[in-house]
C-alpha positions as CSV (number, residue, x, y, z in Angstrom):
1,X,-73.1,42.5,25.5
2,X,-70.8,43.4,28.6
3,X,-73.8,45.6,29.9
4,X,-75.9,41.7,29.9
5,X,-72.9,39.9,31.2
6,X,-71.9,42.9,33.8
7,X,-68.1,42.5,31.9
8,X,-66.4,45.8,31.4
9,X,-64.0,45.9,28.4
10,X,-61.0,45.2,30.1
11,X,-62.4,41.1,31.8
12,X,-63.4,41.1,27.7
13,X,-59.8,41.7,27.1
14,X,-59.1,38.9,29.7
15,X,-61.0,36.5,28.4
16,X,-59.8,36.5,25.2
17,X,-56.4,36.0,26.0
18,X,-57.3,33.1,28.3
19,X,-58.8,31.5,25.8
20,X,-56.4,31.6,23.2
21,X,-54.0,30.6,25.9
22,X,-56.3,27.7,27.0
23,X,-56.2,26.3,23.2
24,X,-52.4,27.0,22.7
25,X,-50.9,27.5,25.8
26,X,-49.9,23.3,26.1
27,X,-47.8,23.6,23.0
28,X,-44.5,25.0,21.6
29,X,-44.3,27.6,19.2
30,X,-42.1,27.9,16.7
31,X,-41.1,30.6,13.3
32,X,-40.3,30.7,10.0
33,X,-37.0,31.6,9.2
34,X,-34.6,32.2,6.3
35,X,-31.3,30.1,5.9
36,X,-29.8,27.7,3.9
37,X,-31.4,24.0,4.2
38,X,-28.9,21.2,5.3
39,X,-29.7,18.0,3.9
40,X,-27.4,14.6,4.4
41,X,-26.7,12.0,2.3
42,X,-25.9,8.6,4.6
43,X,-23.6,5.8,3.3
44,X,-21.2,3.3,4.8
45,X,-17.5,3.3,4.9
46,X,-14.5,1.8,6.4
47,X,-11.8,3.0,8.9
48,X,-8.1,3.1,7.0
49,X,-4.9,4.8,8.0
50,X,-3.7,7.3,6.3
51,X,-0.3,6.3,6.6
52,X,0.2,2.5,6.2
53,X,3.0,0.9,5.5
54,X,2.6,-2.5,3.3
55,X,5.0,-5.4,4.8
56,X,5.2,-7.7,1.1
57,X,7.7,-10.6,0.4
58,X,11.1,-9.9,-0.7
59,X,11.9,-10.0,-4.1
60,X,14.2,-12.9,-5.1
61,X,15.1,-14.4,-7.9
62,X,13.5,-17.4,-9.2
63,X,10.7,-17.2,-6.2
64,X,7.2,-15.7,-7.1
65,X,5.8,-18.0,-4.4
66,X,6.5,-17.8,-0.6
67,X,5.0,-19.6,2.7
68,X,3.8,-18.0,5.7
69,X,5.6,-19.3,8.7
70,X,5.0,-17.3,11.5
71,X,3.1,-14.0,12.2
72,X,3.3,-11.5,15.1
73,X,-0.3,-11.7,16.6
74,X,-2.9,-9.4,14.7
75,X,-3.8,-6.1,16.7
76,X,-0.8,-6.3,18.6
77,X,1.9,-3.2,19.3
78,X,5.3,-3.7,17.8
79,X,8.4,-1.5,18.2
80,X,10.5,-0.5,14.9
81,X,12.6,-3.7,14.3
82,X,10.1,-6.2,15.9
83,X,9.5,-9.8,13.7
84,X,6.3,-9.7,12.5
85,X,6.8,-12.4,10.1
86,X,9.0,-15.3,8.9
87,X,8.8,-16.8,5.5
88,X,9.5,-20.2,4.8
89,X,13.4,-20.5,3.7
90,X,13.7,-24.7,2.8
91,X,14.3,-23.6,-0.8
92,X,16.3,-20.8,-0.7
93,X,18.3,-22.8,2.1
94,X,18.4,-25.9,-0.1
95,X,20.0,-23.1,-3.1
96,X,22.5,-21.4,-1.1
97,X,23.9,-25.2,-0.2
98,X,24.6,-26.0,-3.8
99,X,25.6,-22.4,-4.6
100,X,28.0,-22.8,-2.0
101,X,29.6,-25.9,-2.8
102,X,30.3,-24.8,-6.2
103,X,31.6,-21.6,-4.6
104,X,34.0,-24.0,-2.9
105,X,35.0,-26.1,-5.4
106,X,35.5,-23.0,-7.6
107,X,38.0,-21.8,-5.3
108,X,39.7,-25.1,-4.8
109,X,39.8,-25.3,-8.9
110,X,41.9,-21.7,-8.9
111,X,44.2,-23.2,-6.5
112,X,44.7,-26.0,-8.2
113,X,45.0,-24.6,-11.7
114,X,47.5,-22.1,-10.4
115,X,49.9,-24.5,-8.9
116,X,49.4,-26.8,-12.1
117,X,50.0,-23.8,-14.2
118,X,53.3,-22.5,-12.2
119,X,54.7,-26.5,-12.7
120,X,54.1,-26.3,-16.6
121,X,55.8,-23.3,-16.5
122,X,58.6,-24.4,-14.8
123,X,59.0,-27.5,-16.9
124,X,58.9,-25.2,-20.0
125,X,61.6,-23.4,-18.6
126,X,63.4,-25.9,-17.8
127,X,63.3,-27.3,-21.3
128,X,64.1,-24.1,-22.4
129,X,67.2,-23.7,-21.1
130,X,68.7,-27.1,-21.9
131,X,67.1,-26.2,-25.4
132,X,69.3,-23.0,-25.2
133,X,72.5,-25.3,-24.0
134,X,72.0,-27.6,-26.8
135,X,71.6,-25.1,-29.4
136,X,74.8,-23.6,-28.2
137,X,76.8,-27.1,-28.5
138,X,75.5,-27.9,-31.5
139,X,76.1,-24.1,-32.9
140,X,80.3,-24.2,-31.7
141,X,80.2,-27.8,-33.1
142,X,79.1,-26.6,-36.4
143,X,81.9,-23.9,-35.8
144,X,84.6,-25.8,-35.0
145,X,83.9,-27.9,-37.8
146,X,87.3,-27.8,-40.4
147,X,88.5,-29.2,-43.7
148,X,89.2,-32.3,-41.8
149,X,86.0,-33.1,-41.4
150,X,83.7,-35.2,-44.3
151,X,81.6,-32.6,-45.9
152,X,78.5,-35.0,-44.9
153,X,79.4,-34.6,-41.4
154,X,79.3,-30.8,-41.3
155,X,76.1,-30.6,-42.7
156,X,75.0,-33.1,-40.5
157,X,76.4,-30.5,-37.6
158,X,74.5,-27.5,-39.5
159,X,71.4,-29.4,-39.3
160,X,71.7,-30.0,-35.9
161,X,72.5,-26.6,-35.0
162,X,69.5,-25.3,-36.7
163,X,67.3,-28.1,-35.2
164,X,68.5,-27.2,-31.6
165,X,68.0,-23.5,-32.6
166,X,64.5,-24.0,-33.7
167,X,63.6,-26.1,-30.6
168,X,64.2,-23.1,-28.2
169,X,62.0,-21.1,-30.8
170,X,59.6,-23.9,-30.4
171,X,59.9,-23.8,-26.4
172,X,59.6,-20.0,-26.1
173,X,56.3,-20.1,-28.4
174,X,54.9,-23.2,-25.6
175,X,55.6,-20.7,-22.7
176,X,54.3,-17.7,-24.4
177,X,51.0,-20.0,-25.0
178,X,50.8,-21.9,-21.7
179,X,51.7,-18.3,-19.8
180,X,48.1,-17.0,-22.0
181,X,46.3,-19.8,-21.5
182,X,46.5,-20.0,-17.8
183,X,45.4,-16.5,-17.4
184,X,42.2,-17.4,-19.6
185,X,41.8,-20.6,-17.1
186,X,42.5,-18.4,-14.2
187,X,40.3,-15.3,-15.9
188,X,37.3,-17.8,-16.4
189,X,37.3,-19.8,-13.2
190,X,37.4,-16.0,-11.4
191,X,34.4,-15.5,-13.3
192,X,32.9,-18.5,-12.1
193,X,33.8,-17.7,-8.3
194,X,32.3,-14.3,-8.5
195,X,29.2,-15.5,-10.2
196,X,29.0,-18.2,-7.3
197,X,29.9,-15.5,-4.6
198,X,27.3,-13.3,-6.1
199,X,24.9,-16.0,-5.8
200,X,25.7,-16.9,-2.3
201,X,25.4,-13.1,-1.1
202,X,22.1,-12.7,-3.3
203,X,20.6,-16.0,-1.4
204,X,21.9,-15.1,2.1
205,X,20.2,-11.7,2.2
206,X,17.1,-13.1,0.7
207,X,16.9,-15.6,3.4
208,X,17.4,-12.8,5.8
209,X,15.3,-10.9,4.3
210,X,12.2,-13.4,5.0
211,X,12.3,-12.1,8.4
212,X,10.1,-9.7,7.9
213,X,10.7,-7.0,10.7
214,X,8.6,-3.5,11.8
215,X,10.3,-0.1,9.9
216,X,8.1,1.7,12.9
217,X,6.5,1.5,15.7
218,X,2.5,0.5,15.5
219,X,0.1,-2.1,15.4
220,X,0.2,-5.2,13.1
221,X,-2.8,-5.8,10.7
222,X,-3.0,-8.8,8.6
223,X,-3.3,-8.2,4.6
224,X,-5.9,-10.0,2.7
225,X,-5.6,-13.0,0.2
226,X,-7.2,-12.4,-3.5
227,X,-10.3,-14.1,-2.1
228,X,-10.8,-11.2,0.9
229,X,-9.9,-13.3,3.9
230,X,-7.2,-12.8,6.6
231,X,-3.9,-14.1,5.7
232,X,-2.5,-16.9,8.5
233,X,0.1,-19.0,9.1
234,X,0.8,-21.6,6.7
235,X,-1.0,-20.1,3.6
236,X,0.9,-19.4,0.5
237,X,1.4,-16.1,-1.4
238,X,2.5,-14.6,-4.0
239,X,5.2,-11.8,-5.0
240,X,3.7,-8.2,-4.5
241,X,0.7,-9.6,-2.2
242,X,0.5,-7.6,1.4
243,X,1.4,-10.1,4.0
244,X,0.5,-7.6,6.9
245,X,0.7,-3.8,6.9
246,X,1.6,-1.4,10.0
247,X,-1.1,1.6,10.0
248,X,-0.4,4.6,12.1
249,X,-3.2,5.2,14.2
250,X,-3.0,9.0,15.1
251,X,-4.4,9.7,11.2
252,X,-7.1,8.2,10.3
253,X,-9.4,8.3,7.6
254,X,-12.8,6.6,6.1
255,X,-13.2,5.5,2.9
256,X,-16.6,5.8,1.5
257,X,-18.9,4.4,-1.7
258,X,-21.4,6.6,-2.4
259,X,-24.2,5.8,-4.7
260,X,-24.5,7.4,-8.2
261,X,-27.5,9.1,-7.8
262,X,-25.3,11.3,-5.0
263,X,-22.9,12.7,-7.3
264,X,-23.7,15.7,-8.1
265,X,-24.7,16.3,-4.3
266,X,-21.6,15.6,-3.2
267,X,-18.5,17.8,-2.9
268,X,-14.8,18.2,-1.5
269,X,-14.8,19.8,1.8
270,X,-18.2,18.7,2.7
271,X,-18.7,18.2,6.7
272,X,-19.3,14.4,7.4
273,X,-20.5,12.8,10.7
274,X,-19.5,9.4,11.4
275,X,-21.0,6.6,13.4
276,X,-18.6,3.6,14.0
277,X,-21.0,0.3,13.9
278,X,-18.6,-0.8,16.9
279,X,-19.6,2.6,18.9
280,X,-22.3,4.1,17.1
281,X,-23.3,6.9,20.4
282,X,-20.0,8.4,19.7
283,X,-19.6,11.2,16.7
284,X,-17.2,11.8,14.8
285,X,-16.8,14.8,12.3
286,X,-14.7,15.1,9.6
287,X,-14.5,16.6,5.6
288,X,-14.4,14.7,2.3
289,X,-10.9,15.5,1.3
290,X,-10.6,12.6,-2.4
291,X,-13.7,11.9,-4.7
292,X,-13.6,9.2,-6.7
293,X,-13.1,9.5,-10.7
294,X,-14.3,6.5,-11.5
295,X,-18.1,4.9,-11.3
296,X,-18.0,0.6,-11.1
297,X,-20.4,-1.8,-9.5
298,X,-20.4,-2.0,-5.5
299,X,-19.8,-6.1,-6.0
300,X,-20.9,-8.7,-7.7
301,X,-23.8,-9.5,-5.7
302,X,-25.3,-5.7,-5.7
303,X,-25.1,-4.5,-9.2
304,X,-25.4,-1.2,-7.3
305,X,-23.1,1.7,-9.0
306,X,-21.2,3.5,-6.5
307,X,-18.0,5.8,-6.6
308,X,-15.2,5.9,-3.8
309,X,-14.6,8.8,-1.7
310,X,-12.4,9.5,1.1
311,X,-12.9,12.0,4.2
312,X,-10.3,12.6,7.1
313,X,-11.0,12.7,10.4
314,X,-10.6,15.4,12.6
315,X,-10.2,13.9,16.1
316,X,-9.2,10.2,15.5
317,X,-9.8,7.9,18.6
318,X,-6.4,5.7,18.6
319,X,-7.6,3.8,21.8
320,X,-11.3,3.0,20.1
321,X,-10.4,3.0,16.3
322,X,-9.3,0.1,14.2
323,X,-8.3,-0.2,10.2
324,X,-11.3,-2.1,9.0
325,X,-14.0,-1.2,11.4
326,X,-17.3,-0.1,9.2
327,X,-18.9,2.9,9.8
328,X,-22.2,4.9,8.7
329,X,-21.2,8.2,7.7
330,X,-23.9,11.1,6.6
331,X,-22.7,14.0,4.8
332,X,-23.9,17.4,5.0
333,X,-25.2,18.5,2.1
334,X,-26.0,22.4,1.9
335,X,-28.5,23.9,-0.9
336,X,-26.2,27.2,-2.6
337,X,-29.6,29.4,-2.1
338,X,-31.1,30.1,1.3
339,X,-34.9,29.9,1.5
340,X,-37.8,29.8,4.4
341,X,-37.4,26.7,6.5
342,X,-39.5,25.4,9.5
343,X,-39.1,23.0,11.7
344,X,-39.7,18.9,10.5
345,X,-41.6,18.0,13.5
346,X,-43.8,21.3,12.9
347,X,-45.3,19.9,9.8
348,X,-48.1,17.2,9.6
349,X,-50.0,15.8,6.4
350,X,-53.2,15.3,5.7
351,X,-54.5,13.2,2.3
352,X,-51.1,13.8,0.8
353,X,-51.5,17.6,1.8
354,X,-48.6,19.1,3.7
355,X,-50.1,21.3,6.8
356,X,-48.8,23.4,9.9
357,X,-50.8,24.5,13.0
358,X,-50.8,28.2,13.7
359,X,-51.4,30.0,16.9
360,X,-54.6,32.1,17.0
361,X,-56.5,34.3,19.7
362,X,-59.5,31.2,18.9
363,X,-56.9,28.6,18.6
364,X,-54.7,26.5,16.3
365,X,-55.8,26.5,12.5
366,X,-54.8,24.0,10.2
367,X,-52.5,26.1,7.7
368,X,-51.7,24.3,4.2
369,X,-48.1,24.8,2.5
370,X,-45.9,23.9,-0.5
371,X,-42.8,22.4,0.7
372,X,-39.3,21.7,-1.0
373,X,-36.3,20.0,0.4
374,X,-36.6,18.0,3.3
375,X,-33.5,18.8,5.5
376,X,-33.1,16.4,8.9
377,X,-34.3,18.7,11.3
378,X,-35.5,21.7,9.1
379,X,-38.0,21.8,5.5
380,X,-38.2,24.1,3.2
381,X,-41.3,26.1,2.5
382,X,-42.4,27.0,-1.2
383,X,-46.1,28.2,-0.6
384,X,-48.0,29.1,2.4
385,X,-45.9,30.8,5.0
386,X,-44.1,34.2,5.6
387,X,-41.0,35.0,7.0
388,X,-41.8,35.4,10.9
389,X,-44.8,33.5,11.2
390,X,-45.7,31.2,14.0
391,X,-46.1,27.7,13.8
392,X,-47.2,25.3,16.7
393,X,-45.0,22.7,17.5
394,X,-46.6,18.9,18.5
C-alpha cells in the first residue's frame, strides 16, 4: 500500500501516531493504581470548649429558686473576678433582717439574764448570812439557857436553833440551785446566739455569693433553660441550672451525632475535616478523640437514631470560633485492604453499566468494569482493569 500512496514505512509510522493523537490528544490521561480507598462519612456538629467552666447559683438553704438580675453582656471578654451576674437577694435580705434581730435580742437576753442572775445571787447571799447570824443567836441562846429557865422555854430556844440552822441549809441549797440554773439559762441562750450568728454568717455569704463573678479570664456564654432557649434577665432558675459558663477558647472541640448506620465505620483517631456553617471556605482538621456508648433518638421530631461523638481540633480559630456555632464535619473513613482505584471523574455509566475510556493508537474505547467503594475523589475497581492501565479523563 505505501508503493500506491508513495508513503515509505516511516510517514506510515507518522500517521499513526497522529491519528491516535488527533482522537486522544484533547484529553487527560490517567492510571490505575493500588492504595487504600478513603471514603467520608459527613454529619453535623457543634463547636464546644473543651474547658468550660459552669457559673450555677449558690447553694443556700431553703432556696431552690433564684432570679436573674443582671448579666454581663453575652460574647463579651471578662477578666478573673469580673460580675457576670447578680441574683436577686429581696429574700435572703428580708431573712438576714429577722435573723439579725433575734441575734440582737439574743444578746441583749444574756446580758440581761446575767445581771438578773448576779442580783439573785447576791440576795441569796445575803440571806444567807443573816441566816448564818440568826442560827448562831439562836444556837448561844439555846446555850445559855439554865435551870432558871421554864423547861418550855428552852425547848422553845432548841427549836429555834434548829429552825435557824435548817434555814441556812435551806439558803445554801437555793444558791447551789439558782448558781445551776443560770448557767443552763446562760448555756441555752449561748446556744441561741450561736445558732442566730450562724444564721446571719450563712445568709450574708449567700447574699454575697449571688454576685456571681469570673474564676478566669474569657468570654461569657449564656446557659440554656430546660426548654433550650438563652437564659436573660429577669427569668427564674433553679438550683444546679447553668446560668452562664466561661469556655476557654484556645481548645476547642466539636461534638458530633452520627447516624447508626455509621457505626461500625467509625473509629477513634479518625481524621475529620470541618466546615463551620458561619465560614464554610475555611477547613479545619482534626481526630475523633470520644465515641459515644450509647444509641437514643436525634429529637423528638426526627426519630432518627444517632450516637454522640467528639473530635478535637487541631488548630482552633479563637478570633473566628464560637461555643455553639454548627458545623458540617466529614470523616475519613479508610478501607483496612488496599485495592485498584481510579479516578471518580474517569468513570461514566451507561444503562446502569459502569464504563472507562481507554487511550488507543485508533482512539478511545469504551472499557466496562466492576466497581466497589466509591471514595470522594477515587473508586474502587473489582473487574475490568489492571494495575497500570490508562484511562482517559473527561
Amino acid at each position: 500500500m505505501s508503493r500506491h500512496l508513495g508513503l515509505s514505512p516511516a510517514h506510515w509510522c507518522g500517521l499513526l501516531c497522529g491519528l491516535m493523537l488527533g482522537g486522544c490528544g484533547q484529553h487527560a490521561v490517567t492510571q490505575v493504581e493500588e492504595g487504600v480507598l478513603i471514603q467520608q462519612v459527613e454529619v453535623t456538629g457543634e463547636l464546644v470548649s473543651a474547658d468550660t467552666v459552669s457559673m450555677k447559683p449558690p447553694a443556700i438553704s431553703r432556696v431552690w429558686q433564684y432570679q436573674v438580675k443582671q448579666l454581663a453582656p453575652e460574647g463579651s471578654a471578662v477578666a478573673k473576678g469580673d460580675v457576670v451576674a447578680r441574683l436577686d437577694t429581696s429574700e435572703l435580705t428580708q431573712r438576714l433582717s429577722v435573723s439579725a434581730a433575734q441575734l440582737a435580742a439574743t444578746k441583749q437576753d444574756i446580758e440581761t439574764s446575767k445581771l438578773r442572775n448576779a442580783k439573785r445571787l447576791e440576795q441569796l447571799k445575803l440571806d444567807l448570812a443573816e441566816a448564818k447570824m440568826n442560827a448562831e443567836k439562836a444556837e448561844r441562846k439555846f446555850k445559855l439557857s439554865d435551870e432558871t429557865v421554864a423547861l418550855i422555854e428552852k425547848e422553845k430556844y432548841q427549836r429555834d436553833a434548829e429552825i435557824a440552822k435548817d434555814r441556812v441549809g435551806l439558803i445554801i441549797n437555793k444558791i447551789a440551785l439558782e448558781s445551776k440554773g443560770a448557767e443552763q439559762r446562760q448555756a441555752m441562750l449561748a446556744g441561741d446566739e450561736q445558732k442566730f450568728a450562724s444564721e446571719v454568717a450563712a445568709l450574708e455569704s449567700g447574699i454575697a455569693s449571688m454576685t456571681l463573678k469570673a474564676p478566669r479570664a474569657g468570654m461569657v456564654v449564656y446557659g440554656n433553660d430546660p426548654q433550650g432557649n438563652k437564659i436573660k434577665e429577669g427569668q427564674s432558675v433553679f438550683a444546679g441550672d447553668a446560668v452562664l459558663s466561661i469556655p476557654d477558647l484556645s481548645h476547642m472541640q466539636v461534638n458530633m451525632t452520627v447516624p447508626e448506620v455509621e457505626a461500625q465505620r467509625v473509629k477513634l483517631g479518625q481524621a475529620i475535616k470541618i466546615r463551620l456553617d458561619a465560614n464554610p471556605e475555611r477547613v479545619f482538621h482534626g481526630k475523633i478523640v470520644e465515641l459515644g456508648a450509647v444509641f437514643r433518638n436525634k429529637n423528638q421530631e426526627v426519630p432518627l437514631v444517632v450516637f454522640d461523638a467528639v473530635a478535637s481540633i487541631d488548630d482552633p480559630d479563637s478570633e473566628l470560633m464560637r461555643p455553639g456555632m454548627t458545623a458540617k464535619i466529614a470523616i475519613d473513613i479508610a478501607k483496612d485492604t488496599p485495592s485498584l482505584l481510579v479516578a471518580t471523574e474517569a468513570v461514566s455509566f451507561e444503562a446502569g453499566q459502569a464504563y472507562v475510556e481507554r487511550p488507543t493508537w485508533l482512539g478511545a474505547q469504551k472499557q466496562a468494569i466492576t466497581l466497589g467503594d466509591m471514595g470522594t475523589e477515587r473508586v474502587s475497581v473489582r473487574q475490568g482493569l489492571a494495575l497500570g492501565d490508562e484511562v482517559l479523563l473527561p
